[in-house]
C-alpha angles and dihedrals in degrees: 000000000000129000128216125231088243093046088062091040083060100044091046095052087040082065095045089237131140122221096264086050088056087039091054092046096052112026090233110128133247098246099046080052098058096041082051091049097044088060109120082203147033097317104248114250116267130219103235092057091254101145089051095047088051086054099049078050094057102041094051082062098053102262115125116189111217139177115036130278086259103039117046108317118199146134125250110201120221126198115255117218102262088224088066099057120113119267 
C-alpha cells in the first residue's frame, strides 16, 4: 500500500516528532524525509525500502494509514500499551 507525503507529515505531527527524531528512529535520512513529505501524491517507492521502513516505524507507534493515495487517504491511531513506551 502507498503512503502519501501528507500522510507522513501527519503521522509525523500526530507523534509529536520533528524530522531529525524520525530520522533517528529510522536511519532514513532528513533530507529523503522532506522530499517524501513534499510529494503532492503518493511518494514514489525508493530503492533502499525507505518508505517501508517509515511505515514499521509508524505503526510501532500506534498510526495505521488507511485509504489509498488516490481515495481518502488518512491515519487511524491506535493506543499503545503504556508498559511499552519508552523509559
Amino acid at each position: 500500500m502507498s503512503i502519501t507525503g501528507q500522510q507522513i507529515r501527519t503521522a509525523r505531527a500526530a507523534l509529536n516528532w520533528s524530522v531529525k527524531d524520525l530520522s533517528d528512529a529510522t536511519g532514513v535520512g532528513t533530507a529523503t524525509i522532506v522530499r517524501y513529505e513534499l510529494a503532492e501524491a503518493a511518494v514514489p517507492k525508493s530503492r533502499k525500502s525507505n518508505l517501508e521502513i517509515l511505515r514499521t516505524c509508524f505503526e510501532a507507534a500506534g498510526i495505521e494509514f488507511i485509504g489509498a493515495p488516490d481515495d481518502a487517504p488518512g491515519l487511524r491511531f491506535h493506543p499503545l500499551n503504556p508498559s511499552t513506551y519508552p523509559e
